[in-house]
C-alpha positions as CSV (number, residue, x, y, z in Angstrom):
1,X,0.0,0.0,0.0
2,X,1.3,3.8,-0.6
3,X,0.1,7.2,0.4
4,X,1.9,7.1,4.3
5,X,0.6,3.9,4.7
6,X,-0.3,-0.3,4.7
7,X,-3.9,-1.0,5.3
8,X,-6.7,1.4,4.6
9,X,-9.4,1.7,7.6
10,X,-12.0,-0.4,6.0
11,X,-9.4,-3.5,5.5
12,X,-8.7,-5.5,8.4
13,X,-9.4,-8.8,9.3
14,X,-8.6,-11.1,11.9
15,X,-5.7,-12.6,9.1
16,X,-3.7,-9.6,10.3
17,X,-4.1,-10.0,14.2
18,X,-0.6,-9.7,15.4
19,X,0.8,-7.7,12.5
20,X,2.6,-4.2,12.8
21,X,0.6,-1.6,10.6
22,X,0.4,2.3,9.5
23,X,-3.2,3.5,9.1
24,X,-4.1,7.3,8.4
25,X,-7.7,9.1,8.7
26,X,-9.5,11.2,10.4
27,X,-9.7,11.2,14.1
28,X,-13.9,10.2,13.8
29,X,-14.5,10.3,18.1
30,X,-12.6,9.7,21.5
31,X,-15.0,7.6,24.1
32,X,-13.0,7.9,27.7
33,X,-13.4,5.1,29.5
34,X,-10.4,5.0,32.6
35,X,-8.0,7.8,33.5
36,X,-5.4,6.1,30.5
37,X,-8.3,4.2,28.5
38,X,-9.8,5.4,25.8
39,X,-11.3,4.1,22.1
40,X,-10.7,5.9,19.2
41,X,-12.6,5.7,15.5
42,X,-10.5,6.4,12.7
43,X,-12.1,7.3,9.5
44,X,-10.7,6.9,6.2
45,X,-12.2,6.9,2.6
46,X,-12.2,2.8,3.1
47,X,-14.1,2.7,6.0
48,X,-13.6,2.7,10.2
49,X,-11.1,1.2,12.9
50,X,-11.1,1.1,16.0
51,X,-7.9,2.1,17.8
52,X,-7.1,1.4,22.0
53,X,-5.3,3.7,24.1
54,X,-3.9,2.4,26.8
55,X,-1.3,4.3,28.1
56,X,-0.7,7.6,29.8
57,X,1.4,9.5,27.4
58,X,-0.7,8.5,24.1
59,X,-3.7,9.4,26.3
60,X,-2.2,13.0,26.9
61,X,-1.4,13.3,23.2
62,X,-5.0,12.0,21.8
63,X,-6.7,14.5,24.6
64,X,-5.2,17.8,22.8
65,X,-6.1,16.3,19.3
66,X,-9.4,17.9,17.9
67,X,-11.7,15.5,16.3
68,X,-11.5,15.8,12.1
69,X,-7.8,16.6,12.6
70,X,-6.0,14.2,10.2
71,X,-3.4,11.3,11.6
72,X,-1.4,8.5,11.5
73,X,-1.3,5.5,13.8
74,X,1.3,2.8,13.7
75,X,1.1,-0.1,16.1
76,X,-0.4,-4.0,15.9
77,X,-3.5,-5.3,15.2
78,X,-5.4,-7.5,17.8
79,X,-8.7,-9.3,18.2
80,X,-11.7,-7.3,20.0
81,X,-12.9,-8.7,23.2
82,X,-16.5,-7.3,22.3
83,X,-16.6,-7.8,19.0
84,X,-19.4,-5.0,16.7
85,X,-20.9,-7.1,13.4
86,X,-21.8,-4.3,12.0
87,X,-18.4,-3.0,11.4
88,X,-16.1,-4.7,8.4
89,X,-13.5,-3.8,10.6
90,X,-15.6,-5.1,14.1
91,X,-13.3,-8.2,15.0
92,X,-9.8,-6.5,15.5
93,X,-8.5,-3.1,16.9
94,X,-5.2,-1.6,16.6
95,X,-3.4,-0.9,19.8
96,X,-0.9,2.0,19.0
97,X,2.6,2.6,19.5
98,X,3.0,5.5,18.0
99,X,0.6,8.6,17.4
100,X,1.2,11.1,14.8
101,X,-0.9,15.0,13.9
102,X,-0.9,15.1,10.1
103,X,-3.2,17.7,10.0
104,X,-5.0,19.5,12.7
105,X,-8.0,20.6,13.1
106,X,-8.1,24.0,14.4
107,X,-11.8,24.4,15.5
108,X,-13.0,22.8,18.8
109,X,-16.5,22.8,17.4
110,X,-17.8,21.7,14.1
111,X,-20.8,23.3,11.9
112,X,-22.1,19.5,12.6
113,X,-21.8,16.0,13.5
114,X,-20.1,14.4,10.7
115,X,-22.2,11.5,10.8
116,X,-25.1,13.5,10.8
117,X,-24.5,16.1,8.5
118,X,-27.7,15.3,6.5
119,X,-30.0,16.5,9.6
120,X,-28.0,19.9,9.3
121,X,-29.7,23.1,7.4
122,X,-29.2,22.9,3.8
123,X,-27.4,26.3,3.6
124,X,-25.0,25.1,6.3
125,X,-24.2,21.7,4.6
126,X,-23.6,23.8,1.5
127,X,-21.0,26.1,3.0
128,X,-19.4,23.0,4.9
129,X,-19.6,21.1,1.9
130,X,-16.0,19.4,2.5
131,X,-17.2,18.3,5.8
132,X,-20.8,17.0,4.5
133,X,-18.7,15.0,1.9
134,X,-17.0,13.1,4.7
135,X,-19.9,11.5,5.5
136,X,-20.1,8.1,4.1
137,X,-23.6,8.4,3.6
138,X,-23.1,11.5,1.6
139,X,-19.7,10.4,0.1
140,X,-21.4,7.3,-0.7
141,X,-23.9,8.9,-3.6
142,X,-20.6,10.5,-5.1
143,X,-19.1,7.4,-5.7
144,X,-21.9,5.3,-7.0
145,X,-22.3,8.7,-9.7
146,X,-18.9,8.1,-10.6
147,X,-19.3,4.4,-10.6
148,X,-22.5,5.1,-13.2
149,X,-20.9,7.3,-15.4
150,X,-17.8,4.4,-16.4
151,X,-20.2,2.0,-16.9
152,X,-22.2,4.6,-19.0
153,X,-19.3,5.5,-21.0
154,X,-18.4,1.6,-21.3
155,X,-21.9,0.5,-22.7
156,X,-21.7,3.3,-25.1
157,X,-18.3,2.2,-26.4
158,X,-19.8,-1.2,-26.6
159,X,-22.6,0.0,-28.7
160,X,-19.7,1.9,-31.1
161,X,-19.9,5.4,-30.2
162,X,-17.2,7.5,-30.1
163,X,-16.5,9.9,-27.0
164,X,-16.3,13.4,-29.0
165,X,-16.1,16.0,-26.7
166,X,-17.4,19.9,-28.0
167,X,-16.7,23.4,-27.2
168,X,-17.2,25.1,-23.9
169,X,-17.2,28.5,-25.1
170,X,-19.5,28.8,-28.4
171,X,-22.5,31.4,-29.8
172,X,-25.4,32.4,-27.7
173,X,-28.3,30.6,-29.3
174,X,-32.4,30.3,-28.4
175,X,-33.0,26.8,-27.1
176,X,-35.1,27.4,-24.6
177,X,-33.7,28.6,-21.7
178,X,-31.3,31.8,-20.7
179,X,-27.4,31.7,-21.5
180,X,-24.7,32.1,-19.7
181,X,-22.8,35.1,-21.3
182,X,-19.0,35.4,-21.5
183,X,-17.7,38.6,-22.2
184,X,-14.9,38.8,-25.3
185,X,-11.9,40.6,-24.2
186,X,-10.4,40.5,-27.6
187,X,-13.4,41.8,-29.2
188,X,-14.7,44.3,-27.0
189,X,-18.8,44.6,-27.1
190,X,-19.0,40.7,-28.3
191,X,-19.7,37.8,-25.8
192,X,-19.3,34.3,-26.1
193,X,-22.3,31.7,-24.4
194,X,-22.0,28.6,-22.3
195,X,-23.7,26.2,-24.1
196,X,-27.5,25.0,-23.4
197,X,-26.3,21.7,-24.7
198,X,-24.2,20.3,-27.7
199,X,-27.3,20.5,-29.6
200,X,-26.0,21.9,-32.7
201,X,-22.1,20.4,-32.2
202,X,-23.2,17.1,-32.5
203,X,-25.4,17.8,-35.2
204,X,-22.7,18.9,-37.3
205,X,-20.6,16.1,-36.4
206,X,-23.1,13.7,-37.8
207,X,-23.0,16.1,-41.1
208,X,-19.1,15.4,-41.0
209,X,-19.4,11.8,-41.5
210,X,-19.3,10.8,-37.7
211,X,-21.2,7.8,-37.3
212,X,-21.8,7.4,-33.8
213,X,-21.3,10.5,-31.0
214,X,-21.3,10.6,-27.1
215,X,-19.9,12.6,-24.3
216,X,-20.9,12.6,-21.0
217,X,-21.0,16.4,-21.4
218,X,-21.8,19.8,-18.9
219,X,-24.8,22.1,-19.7
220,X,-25.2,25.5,-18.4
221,X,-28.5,26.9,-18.5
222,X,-29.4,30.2,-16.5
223,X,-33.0,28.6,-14.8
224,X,-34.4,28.4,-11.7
225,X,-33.9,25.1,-9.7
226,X,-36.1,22.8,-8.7
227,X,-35.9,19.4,-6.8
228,X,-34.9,17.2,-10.0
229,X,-32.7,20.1,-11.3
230,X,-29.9,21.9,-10.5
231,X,-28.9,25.8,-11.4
232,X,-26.5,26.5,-13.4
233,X,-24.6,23.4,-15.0
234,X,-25.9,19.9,-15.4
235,X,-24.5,16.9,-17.1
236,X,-25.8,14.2,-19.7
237,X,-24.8,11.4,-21.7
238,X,-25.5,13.1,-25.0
239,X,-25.5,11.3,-27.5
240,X,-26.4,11.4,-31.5
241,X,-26.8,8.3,-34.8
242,X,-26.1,9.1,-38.2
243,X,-28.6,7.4,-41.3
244,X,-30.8,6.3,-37.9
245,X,-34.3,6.9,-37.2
246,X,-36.3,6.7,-33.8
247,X,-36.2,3.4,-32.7
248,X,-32.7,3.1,-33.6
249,X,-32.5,5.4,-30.4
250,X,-34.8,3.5,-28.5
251,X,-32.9,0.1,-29.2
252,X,-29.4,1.8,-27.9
253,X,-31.0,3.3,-24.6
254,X,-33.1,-0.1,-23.7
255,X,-29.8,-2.0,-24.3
256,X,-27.5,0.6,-22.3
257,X,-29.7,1.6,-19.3
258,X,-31.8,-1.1,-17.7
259,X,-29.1,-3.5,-16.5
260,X,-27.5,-0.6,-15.1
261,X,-30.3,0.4,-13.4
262,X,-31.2,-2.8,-12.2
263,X,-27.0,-3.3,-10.8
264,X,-26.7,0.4,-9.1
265,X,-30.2,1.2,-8.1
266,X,-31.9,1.0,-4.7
267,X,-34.3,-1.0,-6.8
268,X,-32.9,-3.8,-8.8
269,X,-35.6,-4.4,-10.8
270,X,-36.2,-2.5,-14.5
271,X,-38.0,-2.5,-17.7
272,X,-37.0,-4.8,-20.6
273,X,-37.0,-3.7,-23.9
274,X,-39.2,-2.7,-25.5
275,X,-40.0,0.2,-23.2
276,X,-43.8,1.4,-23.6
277,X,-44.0,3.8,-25.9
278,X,-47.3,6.2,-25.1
279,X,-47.8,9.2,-27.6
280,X,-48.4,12.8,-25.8
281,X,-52.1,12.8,-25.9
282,X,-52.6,9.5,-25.0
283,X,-50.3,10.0,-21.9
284,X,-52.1,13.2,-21.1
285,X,-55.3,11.6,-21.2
286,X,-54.7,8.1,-19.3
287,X,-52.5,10.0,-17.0
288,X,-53.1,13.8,-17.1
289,X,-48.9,14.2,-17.5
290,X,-46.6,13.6,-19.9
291,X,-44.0,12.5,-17.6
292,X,-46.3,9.6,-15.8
293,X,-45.7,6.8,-13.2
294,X,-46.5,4.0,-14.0
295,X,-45.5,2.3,-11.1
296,X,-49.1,3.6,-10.2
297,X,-52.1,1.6,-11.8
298,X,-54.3,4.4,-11.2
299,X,-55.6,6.0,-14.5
300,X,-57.9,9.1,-15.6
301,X,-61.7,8.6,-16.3
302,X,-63.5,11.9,-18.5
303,X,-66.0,12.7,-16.2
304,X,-67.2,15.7,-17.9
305,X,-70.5,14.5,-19.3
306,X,-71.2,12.9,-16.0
307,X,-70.7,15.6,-13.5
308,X,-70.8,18.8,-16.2
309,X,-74.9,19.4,-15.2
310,X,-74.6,18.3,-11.7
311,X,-75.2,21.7,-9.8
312,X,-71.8,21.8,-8.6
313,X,-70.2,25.4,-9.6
314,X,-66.3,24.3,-10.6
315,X,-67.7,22.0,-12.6
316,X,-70.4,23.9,-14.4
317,X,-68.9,24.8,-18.2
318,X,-65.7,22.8,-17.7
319,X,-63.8,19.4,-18.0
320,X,-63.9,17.3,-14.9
321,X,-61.5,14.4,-14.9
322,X,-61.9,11.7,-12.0
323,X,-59.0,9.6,-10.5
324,X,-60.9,6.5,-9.2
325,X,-59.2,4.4,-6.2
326,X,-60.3,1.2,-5.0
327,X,-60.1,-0.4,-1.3
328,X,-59.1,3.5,-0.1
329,X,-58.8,4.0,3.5
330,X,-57.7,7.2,4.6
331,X,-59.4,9.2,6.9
332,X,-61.1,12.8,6.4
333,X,-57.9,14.1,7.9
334,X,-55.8,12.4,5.3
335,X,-57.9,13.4,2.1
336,X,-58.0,17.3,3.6
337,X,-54.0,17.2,3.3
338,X,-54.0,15.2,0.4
339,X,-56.4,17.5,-1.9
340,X,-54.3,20.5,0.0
341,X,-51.0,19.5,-1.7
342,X,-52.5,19.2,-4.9
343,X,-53.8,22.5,-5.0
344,X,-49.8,23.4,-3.7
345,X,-48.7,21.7,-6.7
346,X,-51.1,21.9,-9.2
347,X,-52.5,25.7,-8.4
348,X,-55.8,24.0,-8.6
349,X,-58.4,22.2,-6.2
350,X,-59.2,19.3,-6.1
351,X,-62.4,17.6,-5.0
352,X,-64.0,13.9,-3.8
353,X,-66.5,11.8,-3.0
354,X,-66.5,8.1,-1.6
355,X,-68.3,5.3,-2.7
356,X,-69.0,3.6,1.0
357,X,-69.7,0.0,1.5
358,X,-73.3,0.5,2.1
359,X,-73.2,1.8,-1.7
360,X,-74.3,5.2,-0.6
361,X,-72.1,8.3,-1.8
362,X,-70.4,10.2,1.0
363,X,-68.2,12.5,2.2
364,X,-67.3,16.1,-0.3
365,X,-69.1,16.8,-3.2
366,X,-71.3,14.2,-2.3
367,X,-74.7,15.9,-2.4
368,X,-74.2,17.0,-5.6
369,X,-73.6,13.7,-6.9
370,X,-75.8,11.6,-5.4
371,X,-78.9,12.1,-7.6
372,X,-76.5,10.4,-10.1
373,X,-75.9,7.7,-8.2
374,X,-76.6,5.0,-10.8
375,X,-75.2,6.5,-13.4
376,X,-72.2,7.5,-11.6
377,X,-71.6,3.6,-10.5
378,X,-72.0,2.7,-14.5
379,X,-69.9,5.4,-15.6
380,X,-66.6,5.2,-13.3
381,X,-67.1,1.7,-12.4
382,X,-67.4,2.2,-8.8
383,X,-67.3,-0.8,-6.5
384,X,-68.0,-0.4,-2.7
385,X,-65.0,0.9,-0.7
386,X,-64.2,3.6,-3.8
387,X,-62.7,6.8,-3.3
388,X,-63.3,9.4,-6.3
389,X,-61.1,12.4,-7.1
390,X,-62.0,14.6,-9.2
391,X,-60.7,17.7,-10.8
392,X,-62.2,20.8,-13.5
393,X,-60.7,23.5,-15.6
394,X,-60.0,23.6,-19.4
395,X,-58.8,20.4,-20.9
396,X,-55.3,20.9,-19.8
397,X,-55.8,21.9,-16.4
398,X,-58.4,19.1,-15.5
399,X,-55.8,16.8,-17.2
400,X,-52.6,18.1,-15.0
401,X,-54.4,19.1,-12.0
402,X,-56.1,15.1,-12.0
403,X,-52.4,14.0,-12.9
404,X,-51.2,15.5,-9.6
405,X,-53.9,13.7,-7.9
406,X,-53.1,10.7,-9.1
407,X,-49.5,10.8,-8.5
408,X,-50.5,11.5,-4.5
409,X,-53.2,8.9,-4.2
410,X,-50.8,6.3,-6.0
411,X,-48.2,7.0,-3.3
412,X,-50.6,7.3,-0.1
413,X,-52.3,3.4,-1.4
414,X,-49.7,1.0,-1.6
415,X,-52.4,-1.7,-3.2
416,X,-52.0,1.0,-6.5
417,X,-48.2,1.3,-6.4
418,X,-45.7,-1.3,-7.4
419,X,-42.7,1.1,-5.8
420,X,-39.3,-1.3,-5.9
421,X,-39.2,-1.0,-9.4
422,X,-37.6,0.9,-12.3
423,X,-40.7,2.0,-14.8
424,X,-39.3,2.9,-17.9
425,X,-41.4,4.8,-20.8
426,X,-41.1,6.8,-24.3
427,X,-43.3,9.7,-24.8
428,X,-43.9,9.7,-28.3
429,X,-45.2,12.0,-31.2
430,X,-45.2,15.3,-29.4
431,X,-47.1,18.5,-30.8
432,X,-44.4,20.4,-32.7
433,X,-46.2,23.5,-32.0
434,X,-48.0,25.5,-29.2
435,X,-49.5,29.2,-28.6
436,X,-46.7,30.9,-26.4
437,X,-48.2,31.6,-23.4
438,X,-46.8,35.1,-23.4
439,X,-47.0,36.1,-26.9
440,X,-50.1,34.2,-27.6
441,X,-48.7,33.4,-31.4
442,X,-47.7,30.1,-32.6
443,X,-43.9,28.9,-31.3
444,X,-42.3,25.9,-31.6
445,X,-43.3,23.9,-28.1
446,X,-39.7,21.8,-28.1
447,X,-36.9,21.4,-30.4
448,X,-37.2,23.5,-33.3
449,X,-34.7,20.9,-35.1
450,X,-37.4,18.7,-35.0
451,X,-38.6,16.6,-38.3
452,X,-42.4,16.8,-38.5
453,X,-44.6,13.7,-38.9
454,X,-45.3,14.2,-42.9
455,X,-42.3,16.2,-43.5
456,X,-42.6,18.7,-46.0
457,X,-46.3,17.9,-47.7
458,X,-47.4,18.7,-43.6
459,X,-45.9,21.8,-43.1
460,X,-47.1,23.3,-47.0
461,X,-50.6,22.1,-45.8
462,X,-50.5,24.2,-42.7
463,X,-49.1,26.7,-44.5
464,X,-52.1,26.8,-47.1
465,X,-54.1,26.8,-44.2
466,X,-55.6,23.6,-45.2
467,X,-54.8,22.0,-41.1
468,X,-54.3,23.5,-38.1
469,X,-50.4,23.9,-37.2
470,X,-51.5,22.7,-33.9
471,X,-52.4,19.2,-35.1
472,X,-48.9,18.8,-36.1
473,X,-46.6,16.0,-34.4
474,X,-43.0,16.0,-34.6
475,X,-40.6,13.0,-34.0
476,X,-40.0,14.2,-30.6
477,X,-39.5,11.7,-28.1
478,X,-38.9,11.8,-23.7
479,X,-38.0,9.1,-22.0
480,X,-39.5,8.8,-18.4
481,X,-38.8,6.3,-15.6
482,X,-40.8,6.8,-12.5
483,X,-42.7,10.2,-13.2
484,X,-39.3,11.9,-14.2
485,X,-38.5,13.1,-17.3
486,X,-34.5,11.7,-17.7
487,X,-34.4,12.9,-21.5
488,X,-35.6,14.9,-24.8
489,X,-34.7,14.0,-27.7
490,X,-35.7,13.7,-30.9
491,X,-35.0,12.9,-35.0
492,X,-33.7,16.2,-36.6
493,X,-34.8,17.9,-39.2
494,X,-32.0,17.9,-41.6
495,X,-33.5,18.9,-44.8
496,X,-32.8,23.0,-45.2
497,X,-36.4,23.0,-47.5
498,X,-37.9,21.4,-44.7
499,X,-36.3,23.9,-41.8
500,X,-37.3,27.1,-43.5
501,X,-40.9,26.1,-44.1
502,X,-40.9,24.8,-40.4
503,X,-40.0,28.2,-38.8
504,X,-42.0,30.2,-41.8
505,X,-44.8,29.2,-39.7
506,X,-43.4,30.6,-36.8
507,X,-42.7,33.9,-38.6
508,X,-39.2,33.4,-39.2
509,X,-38.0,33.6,-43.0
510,X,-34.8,32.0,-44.7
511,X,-32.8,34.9,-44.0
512,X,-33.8,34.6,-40.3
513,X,-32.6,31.1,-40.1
514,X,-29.2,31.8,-41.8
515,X,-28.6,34.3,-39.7
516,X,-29.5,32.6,-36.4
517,X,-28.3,29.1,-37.4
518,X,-25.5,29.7,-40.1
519,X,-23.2,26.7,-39.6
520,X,-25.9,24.3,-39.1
521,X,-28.1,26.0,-42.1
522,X,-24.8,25.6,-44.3
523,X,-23.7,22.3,-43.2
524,X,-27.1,20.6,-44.0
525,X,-26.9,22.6,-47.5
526,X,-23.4,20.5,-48.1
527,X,-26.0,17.1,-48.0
528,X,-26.4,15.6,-43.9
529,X,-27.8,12.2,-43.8
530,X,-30.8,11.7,-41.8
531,X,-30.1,12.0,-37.9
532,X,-31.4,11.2,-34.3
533,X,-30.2,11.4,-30.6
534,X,-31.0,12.5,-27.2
535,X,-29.6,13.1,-24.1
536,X,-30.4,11.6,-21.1
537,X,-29.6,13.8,-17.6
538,X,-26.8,11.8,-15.6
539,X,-27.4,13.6,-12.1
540,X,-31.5,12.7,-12.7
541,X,-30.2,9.6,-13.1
542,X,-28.3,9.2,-10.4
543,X,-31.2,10.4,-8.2
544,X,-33.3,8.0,-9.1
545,X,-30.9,5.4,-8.4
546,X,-30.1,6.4,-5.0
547,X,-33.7,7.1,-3.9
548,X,-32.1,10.7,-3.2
549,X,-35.5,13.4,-2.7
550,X,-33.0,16.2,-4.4
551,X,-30.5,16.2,-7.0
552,X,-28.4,18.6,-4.8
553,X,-27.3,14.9,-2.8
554,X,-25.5,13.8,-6.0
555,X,-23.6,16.5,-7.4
556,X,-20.2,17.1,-5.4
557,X,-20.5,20.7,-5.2
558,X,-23.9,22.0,-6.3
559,X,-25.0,25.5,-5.9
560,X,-28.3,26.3,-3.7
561,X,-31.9,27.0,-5.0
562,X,-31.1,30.8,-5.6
563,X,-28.2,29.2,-8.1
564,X,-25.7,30.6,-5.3
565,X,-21.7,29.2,-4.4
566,X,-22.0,29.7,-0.8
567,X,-18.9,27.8,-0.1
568,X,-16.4,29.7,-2.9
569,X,-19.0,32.9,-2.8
570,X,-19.9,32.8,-6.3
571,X,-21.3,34.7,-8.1
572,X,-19.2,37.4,-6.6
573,X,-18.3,40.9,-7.5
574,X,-14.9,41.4,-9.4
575,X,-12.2,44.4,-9.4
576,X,-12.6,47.4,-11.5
577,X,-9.8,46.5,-13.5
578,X,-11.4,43.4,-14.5
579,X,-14.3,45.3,-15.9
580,X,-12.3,47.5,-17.9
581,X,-10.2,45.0,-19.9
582,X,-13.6,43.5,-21.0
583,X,-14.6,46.8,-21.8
584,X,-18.2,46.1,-19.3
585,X,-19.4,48.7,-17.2
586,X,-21.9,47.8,-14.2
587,X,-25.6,49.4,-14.3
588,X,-27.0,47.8,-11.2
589,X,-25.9,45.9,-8.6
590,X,-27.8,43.3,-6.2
591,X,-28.4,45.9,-3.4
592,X,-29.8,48.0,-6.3
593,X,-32.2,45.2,-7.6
């Protein structure tokens, strides 16, 4: 062994009782036990031994040691009297002859227990984030991400992909979200852009005659966070086929990620290919999300025609959608907190009746359902001992507000949730337009690269105004597992006739897409064979795996929800100087703001 010394802290048995050794770590804890007694835990990367004081001048020496101050113990390793199976390491302890400060630890008191760091505040963990990292339950999510990105990159190998990695600093370009902007000191008034993704990199290398393109590669976007995302930077395993079409990518992904799943995951179970493939509208009407679990067996039932004419005001003039749930047991209590975090989530309330095992309805709504009694039983398919929830808006909000109800009553009713498993899904045929909620005109609603189902004859149709631009579906694709979206991606649209008439309908012209696109506009003029990819998010991944509730546990050094450093202080203000080399001048500050 090297690095100062022979065993690690996680590696002795009782095969090296009697043998002189050198172990280094962190001094974990001191228990006192006699006037010149005293345990010590030694903490390494490797794991924990236990070392035995037993003599007055080590005990003197170990007394003015602070814990988390780095040492080195030499002396020999003997058998436990009380032995701890829990430990590796429980069988033997190292009695020393020799003590030795490596590092000290200058602080009597810490920000927190080491071995409780996660019960700290966030913000403090964050700050401390070298000390929350040297807890092995921490550490431990940090080394299965590392352990899930080599076998990532050595599946993708497998499948013949070459590891291409793109350029850091490139041109700011819409795709989607807000860049990062990096001023030019060389060309004064010009900035360069972190980029979104390598969206239009790997494009280009299929048009180069690349055949097969990965990276697990970093993404800077300038959003807000959320629990399954992190400001800032993320990575992903992009990835991009040339001459391939859609389930080209599907067969490489349901090869590469289920036995991976199934080897690191606190679940070892996964889908087989074929995942289910579930087009947009289909998922948004069975499910009421296009990112559903289906862990849960609980689907959506249009209850509009039922419940539209009840009497009941929400409903009056609207879409109701019902989310029925047999054998349901939860108290009023229960359903009150229940319909209360929807309405947290979804922005919208939820209601509910009860189907009781007399057959009478109770409970809610109830009196303005019961005159439909009969038809209610016929037309949900209540049995005795149903609970009904129910939810009303337009079309899409019934859909995502019912979604969000179904999502809470799958995980309160274990009978609806098969949980120890890995659910795997491809949302299919997306719409490739929407009205922007802001501008109220038609956009693009994902990638604008996007080839249209029809092609060309589709778009000219819309064009003519012969269908609705709305009813047109793109060869987008997400791929789900567990109600989270791990991926976009799509089959691009690599015929320039086909681009321009796609964003004509969104107002932009030829010239438009030259200027905003020119190397990709040029490239595909200089004949690109047909291409499709995607780009699955490695810290979601990781996530999942570890049954971690936010992405901030797998990411060694992630910023906080206000997309704030705390423990280097960035962003941060920089000298004057600075400014002036890169010709920017500061109009507000964050006092100011």
């Amino acid at each position: 062994m090297v690095q100062m010394r022979t065993h690690t802290c996680g590696e002795l048995r009782m095969e090296h009782v009697g043998q002189s050794v050198r172990l280094v770590g962190w001094l974990e804890n001191v228990r006192e036990v006699g006037q010149n007694f005293a345990f010590v835990v030694l903490r390494d990367f490797y794991g924990t031994t236990q070392v035995v004081i037993e003599t007055e001048a080590l005990m003197a020496q170990v007394k003015g040691i602070n814990k988390e101050s780095t040492i080195a113990v030499e002396g020999v390793v003997r058998e436990r009297d009380s032995k701890n199976p829990k430990l590796p390491t429980g069988d033997i302890e190292i009695v020393p002859e020799k003590i030795e400060v490596l590092g000290r630890c200058r602080y009597n008191e810490l920000p927190f227990q080491i071995n409780r760091s996660t019960e700290a505040d966030e913000a403090l963990r964050l700050k401390y984030r070298y000390l929350d990292l040297r807890n092995p339950e921490v550490k431990k999510n940090i080394v299965l991400r590392c352990q899930v990105v080599a076998a990532l990159r050595s599946a993708m190998i497998g499948e013949g992909f070459l590891e291409i990695t793109t350029p850091i600093l490139t041109a700011s370009s819409p795709e989607g979200a807000r860049d990062y902007l990096v001023p030019s000191r060389k060309h004064p008034g010009k900035f360069y852009a972190l980029p979104q993704a390598p969206q239009q990199f790997k494009q280009l290398l299929m048009t180069s005659g690349f055949d097969r393109y990965f990276q697990i590669a970093p993404c800077f976007r300038d959003e807000d966070a959320r629990g399954d995302r992190s400001p800032g930077e993320f990575y992903q395993l992009d990835m991009e086929m040339a001459f391939a079409d859609q389930e080209d990518v599907f067969a490489v992904l349901e090869r590469v990620l289920p036995p991976i799943f199934a080897k690191y995951g606190t679940y070892h179970v996964a889908s087989e290919a074929p995942f289910r493939r579930i087009p947009y509208l289909e998922a948004m009407d069975r499910y009421g999300t296009d990112k559903p679990d289906l862990r849960i067996d609980l689907e959506l039932t249009d209850a509009t025609e039922l419940l539209s004419g009840c009497g009941f005001g929400p409903f009056e003039g609207n879409t109701v959608k019902a989310v029925v749930v047999s054998g349901f047991e939860g108290t009023r209590k229960q359903i009150d907190k229940l319909c209360a975090d929807v309405e947290v989530q979804a922005g919208q309330k939820a209601y509910w009746f009860r189907y009781d095992e007399s057959g009478e309805i109770v409970g809610g709504i109830a009196k303005f359902v019961q005159p439909l009694k009969e038809r209610a039983v016929e037309a949900l398919g209540l049995k005795p001992g149903c609970f009904v929830g129910l939810a009303a808006g337009n079309l899409l909000t019934a859909q995502k507000t019912a979604g969000v109800l179904r999502s809470k009553l799958g995980a309160f009713c274990p009978a609806h949730m098969d949980k120890e498993r890995y659910e795997f899904c491809w949302i299919v045929d997306f719409p490739m337009y929407e009205i922007g909620e802001e501008s109220g005109e038609l956009e693009f609603c994902h990638n604008p690269f996007s080839m249209p189902n029809g092609g060309l004859e589709v778009l000219q149709k819309a064009a003519a105004g012969e269908i609705d631009p709305l009813s047109i579906t793109a060869y987008q694709y997400d791929l789900v597992c567990n109600g989270v979206e791990l991926s976009s991606g799509a089959v691009r649209n690599h015929d320039p006739e086909i681009m321009i008439e796609a964003f004509q309908l969104v107002r932009l012209g030829e010239d438009d897409v030259k200027a905003k696109f020119p190397a990709m506009y040029n490239a595909f003029c200089y004949g690109a064979p047909p291409h499709a990819g995607i780009a699955p998010g490695v810290d979601r991944m990781v996530m999942l795996l570890t049954g971690a509730e936010t992405i901030r546990e797998v990411i060694p050094f992630p910023m906080n929800k206000n997309a704030q450093d705390v423990m280097m202080g960035a962003p941060g203000d920089v000298t004057q100087a600075q400014l002036d080399e890169l010709n920017i001048a500061v109009t507000k500050t964050e006092d100011e703001e």
